[in-house]
GUVEXTOR-258396 format. One record per residue (C-alpha): residue in three letters; z, x, y. Coordinates in pm, whole numbers, padded with zeros to 5 digits, always signed. Layout:
! GUVEXTOR-258396
ALAZXY;...
//
This chain:
! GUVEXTOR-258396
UNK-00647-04322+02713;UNK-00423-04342+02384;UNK-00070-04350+02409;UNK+00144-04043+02376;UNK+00328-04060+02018;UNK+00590-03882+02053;UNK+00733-03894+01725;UNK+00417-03702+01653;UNK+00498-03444+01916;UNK+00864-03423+01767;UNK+00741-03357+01399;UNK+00501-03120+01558;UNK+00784-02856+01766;UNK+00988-02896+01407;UNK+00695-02822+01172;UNK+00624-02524+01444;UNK+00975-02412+01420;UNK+00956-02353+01023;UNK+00608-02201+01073;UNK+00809-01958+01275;UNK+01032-01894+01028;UNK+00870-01873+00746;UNK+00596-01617+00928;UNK+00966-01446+01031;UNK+01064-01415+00637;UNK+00679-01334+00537;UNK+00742-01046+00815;UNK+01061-00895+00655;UNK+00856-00907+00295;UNK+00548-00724+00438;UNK+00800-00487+00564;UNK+00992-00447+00284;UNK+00630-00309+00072;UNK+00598-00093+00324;UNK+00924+00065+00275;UNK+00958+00038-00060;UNK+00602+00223-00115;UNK+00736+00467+00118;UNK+00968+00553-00094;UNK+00821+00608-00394;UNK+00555+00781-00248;UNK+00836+01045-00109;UNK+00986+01039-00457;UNK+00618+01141-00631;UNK+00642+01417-00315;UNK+00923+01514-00427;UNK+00884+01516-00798;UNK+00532+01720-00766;UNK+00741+01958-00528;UNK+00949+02009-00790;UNK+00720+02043-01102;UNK+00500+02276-00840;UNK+00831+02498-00796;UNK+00859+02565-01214;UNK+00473+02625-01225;UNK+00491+02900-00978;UNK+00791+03059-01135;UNK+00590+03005-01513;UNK+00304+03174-01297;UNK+00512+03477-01211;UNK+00617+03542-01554;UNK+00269+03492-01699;UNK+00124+03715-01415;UNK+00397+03998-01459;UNK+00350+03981-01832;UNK-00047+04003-01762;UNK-00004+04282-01524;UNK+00170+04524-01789;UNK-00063+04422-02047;UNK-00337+04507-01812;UNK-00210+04839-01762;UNK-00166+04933-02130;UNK-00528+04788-02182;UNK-00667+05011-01862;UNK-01024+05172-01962;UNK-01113+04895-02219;UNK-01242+04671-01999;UNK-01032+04387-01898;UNK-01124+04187-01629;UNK-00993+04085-01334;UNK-00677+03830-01317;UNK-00782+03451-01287;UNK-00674+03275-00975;UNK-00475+02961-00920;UNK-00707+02668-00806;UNK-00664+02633-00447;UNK-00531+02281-00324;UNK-00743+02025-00175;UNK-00759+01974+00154;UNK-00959+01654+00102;UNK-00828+01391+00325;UNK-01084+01106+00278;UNK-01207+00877-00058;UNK-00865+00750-00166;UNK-00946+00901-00564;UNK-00676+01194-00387;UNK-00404+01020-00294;UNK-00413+01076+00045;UNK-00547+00759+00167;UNK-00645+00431-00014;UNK-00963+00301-00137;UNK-01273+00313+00138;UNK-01439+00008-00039;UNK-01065-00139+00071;UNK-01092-00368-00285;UNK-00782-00480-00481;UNK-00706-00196-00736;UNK-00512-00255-01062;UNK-00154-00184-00987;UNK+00009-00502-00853;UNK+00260-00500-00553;UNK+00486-00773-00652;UNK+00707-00767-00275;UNK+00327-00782-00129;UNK+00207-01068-00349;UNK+00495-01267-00202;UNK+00478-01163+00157;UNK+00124-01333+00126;UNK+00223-01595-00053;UNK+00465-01672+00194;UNK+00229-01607+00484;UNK+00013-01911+00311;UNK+00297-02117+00344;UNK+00358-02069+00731;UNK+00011-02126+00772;UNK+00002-02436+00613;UNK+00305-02552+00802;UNK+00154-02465+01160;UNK-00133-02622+01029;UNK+00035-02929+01024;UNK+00214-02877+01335;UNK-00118-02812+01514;UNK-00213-03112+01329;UNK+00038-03350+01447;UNK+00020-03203+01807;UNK-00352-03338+01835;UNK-00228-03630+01681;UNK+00016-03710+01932;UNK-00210-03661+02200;UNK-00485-03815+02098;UNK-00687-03546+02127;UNK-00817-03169+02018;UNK-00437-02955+02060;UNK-00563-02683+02300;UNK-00561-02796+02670;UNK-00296-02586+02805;UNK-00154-02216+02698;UNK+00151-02402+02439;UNK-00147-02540+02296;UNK-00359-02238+02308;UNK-00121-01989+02195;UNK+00012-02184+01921;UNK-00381-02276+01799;UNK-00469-01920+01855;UNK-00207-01771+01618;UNK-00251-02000+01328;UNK-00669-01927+01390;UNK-00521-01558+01398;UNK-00323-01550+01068;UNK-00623-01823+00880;UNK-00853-01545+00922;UNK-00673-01292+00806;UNK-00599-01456+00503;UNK-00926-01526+00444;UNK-01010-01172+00487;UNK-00744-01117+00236;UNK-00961-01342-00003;UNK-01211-01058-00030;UNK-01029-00707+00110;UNK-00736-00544+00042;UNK-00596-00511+00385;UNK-00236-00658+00311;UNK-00125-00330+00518;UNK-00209-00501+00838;UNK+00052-00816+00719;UNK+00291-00624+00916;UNK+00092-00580+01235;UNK-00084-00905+01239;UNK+00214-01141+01123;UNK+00427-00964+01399;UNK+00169-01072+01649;UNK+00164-01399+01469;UNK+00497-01438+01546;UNK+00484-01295+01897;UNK+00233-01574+01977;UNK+00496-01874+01843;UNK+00760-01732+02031;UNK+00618-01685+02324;UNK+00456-02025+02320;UNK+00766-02191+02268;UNK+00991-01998+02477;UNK+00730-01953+02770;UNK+00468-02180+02772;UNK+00640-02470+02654;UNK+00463-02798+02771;UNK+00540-03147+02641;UNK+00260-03346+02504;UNK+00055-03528+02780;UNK-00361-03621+02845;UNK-00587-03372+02982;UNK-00654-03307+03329;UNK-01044-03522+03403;UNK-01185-03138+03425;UNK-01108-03100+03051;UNK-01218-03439+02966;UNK-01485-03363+02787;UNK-01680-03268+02414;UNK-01748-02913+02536;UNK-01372-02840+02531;UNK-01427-02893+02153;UNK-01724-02637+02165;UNK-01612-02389+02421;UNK-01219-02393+02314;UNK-01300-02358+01944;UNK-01541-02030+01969;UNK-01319-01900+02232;UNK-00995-01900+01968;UNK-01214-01799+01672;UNK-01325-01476+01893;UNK-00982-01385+02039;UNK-00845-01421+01653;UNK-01129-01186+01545;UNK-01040-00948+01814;UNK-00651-00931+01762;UNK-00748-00821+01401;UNK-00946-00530+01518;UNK-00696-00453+01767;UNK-00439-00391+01505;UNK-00724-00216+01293;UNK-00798+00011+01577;UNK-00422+00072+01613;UNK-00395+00217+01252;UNK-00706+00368+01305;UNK-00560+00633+01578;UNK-00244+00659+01370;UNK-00375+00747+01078;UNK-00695+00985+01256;UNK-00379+01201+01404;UNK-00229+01236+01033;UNK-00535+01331+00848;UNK-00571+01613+01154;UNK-00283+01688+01080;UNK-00327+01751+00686;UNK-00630+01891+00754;UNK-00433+02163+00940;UNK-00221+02206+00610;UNK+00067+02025+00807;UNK+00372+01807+00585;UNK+00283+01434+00554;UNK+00491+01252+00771;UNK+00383+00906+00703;UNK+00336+00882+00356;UNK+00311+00504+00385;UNK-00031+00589+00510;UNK-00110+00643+00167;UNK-00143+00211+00212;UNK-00440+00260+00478;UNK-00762+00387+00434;UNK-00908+00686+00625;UNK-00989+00691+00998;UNK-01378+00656+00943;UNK-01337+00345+00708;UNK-01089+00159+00987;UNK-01341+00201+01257;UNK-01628+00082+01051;UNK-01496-00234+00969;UNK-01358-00300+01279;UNK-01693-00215+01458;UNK-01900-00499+01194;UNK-01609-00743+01314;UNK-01592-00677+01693;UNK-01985-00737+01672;UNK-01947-01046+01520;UNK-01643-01151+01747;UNK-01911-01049+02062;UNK-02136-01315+01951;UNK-01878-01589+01952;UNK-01712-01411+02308;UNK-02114-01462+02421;UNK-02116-01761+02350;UNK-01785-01883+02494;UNK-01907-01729+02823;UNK-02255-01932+02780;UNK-02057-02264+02699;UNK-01850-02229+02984;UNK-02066-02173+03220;UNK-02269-02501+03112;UNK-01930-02694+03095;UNK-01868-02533+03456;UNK-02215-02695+03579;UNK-02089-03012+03420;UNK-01781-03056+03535;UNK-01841-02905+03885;UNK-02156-02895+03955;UNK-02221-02517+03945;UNK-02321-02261+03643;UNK-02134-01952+03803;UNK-01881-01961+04106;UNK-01698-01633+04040;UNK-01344-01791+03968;UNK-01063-01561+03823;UNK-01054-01676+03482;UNK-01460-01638+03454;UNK-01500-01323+03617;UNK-01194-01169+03345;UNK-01392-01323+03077;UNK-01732-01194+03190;UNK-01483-00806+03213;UNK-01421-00923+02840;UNK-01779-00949+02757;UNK-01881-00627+02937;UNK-01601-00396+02799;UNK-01703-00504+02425;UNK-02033-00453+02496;UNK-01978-00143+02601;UNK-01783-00043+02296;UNK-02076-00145+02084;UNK-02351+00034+02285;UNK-02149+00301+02316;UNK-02080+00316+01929;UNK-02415+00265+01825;UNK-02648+00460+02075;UNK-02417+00721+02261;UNK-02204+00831+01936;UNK-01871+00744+02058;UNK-01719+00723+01739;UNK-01341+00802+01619;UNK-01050+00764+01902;UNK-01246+00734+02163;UNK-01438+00375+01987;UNK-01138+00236+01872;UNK-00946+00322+02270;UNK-01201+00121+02391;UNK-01154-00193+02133;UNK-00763-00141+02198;UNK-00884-00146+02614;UNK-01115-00466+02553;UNK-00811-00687+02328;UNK-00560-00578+02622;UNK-00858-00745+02888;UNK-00825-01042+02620;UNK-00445-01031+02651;UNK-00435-01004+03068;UNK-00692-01333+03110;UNK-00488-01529+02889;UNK-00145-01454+03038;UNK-00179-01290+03400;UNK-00498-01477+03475;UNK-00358-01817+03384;UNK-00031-01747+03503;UNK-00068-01594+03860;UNK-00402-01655+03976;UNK-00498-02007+04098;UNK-00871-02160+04062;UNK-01049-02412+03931;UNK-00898-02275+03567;UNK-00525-02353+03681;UNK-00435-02632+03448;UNK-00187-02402+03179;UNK+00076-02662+03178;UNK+00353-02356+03301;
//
């Protein structure tokens, strides 16, 4: 085995520390767009409002004036008074306002406080980058054999995918959302699952940790994106009810998100692609299992939770495709199968004991 550097493992914590901090400042920038959109939104509200007010009293005026010209002109055949157009109840498109583009592409007006919450999101993943770097570096080996290790790889797989997303979609309104989880992750991982560098335990000792690990992060990342999709997805399903009903718009910041449908759509495309890496985690393992103990299956904790994993999701997409359980009740069951994610990587590790119970906490 290689020798521990632990000047390595030092650079690595500090490099992990300024991650944190710079995800923390990235956070209070994505935040800040929100806000600020907010509030221009409310003052367009309130400016239409307004210019909606003098058009009905102009109205009035036009309408009385109308009226007593109708009645001098009665018996000559003047026809009926025109009508106002009626608002739109349209809640869906984003041409109205309402909501934002379906196709979710970059329009033309530029968010400047947006532009550098990303840019400073690029710069926190660079840095954990590094740190993850340097942690494998110190070891000697691929940086995920315990949960420090896994949490810390997980969110910078996390926020790497959602920048690349970002490469192609518009969906800087989930910086907020994902980056907070980002920064959940780090904190938690330092604070909680803290574990100094050190060699594997001989059940990890092997190339499939490289296989199974790496699809098993690249899923869960996948799936914490649709779980914050599917979040927005409810919250902004209740608002468009709710402006269907001819109710006040409450969350104008909304205006950010696209509609309900267009949420759940994407999110379905990526929780089917994040099933086929989940599939394959639960394939790997199960050959790593027969390696390592001599056994494909043996009903441990941690592969029974991630064989619950497997089932919920597939659920959700059967259920999705074939059975037509679209809207809330699709994107409850994504939130239901990320929470399954969330319980086998903390509870799982942390309070049941098997063959799996080498977290390091």
């Amino acid at each position: 085995m290689s020798e521990i550097n632990e000047g390595f493992a030092l650079l690595s914590e500090q490099l992990m520390l300024v991650a944190g901090l710079a995800y923390a400042v990235a956070l209070g920038a994505y935040v800040w767009d929100l806000v600020t959109f907010s509030q221009t939104v409310k003052k367009g509200m309130a400016d239409a409002d307004t210019a909606a007010a003098f058009a009905r009293s102009d109205t009035a005026l036009v309408g009385a004036s109308a009226g007593a010209a109708s009645s001098a002109a009665q018996g000559l055949g003047a026809g009926p008074q025109g009508r106002a157009a009626r608002p739109s109840s349209k809640t869906h498109g984003g041409s109205d306002g309402v909501t934002a583009g379906d196709t979710m592409r970059y329009g033309g007006k530029k968010r400047t406080v947006a532009r550098v919450a990303v840019a400073l999101t690029v710069v926190a993943v660079v840095v954990q980058g590094l740190a993850v770097l340097f942690r494998g570096l110190a070891a000697g080996r691929v940086p995920w054999g315990n949960m420090y290790e896994f949490c810390t790889t997980g969110s910078f797989t996390v926020a790497l995918v959602f920048l690349l997303v970002l490469s192609r979609r518009d969906l800087r309104f989930l910086g907020t959302f994902v980056v907070s989880l980002v920064l959940l992750m780090i904190v938690a991982a330092s604070v909680s699952f803290w574990t100094p560098v050190g060699h594997l335990v001989p059940a990890l000792q092997s190339y499939w940790i490289v296989i199974h690990v790496s699809i098993a992060v690249l899923s869960s990342a996948l799936f914490t994106i649709t779980f914050a999709m599917s979040v927005l997805q409810l919250i902004q399903s209740r608002r468009e009810a709710a402006l269907a009903a001819g109710k006040k718009d409450k969350a104008p910041v909304m205006r950010l998100v696209p509609n309900a449908l267009s949420l759940e759509n994407l999110a379905y495309r990526i929780n089917g692609i994040a099933f086929v890496g989940w599939t394959l985690t639960v394939m790997f393992g199960a050959i790593w299992a027969e390696k390592a103990w001599g056994r494909f299956w043996g009903w441990d904790t941690k592969e029974v939770w991630s064989f619950v994993i497997w089932v919920v999701y597939a659920g959700y997409l059967h259920a999705r495709a074939t059975k037509g359980w679209t809207g809330t009740r699709a994107a409850w069951l994504s939130i239901v199968g990320y929470l399954c994610v969330i319980f086998n990587f903390t509870i799982v590790n942390m309070y049941f004991s098997g063959l799996h119970s080498y977290a390091g906490v």
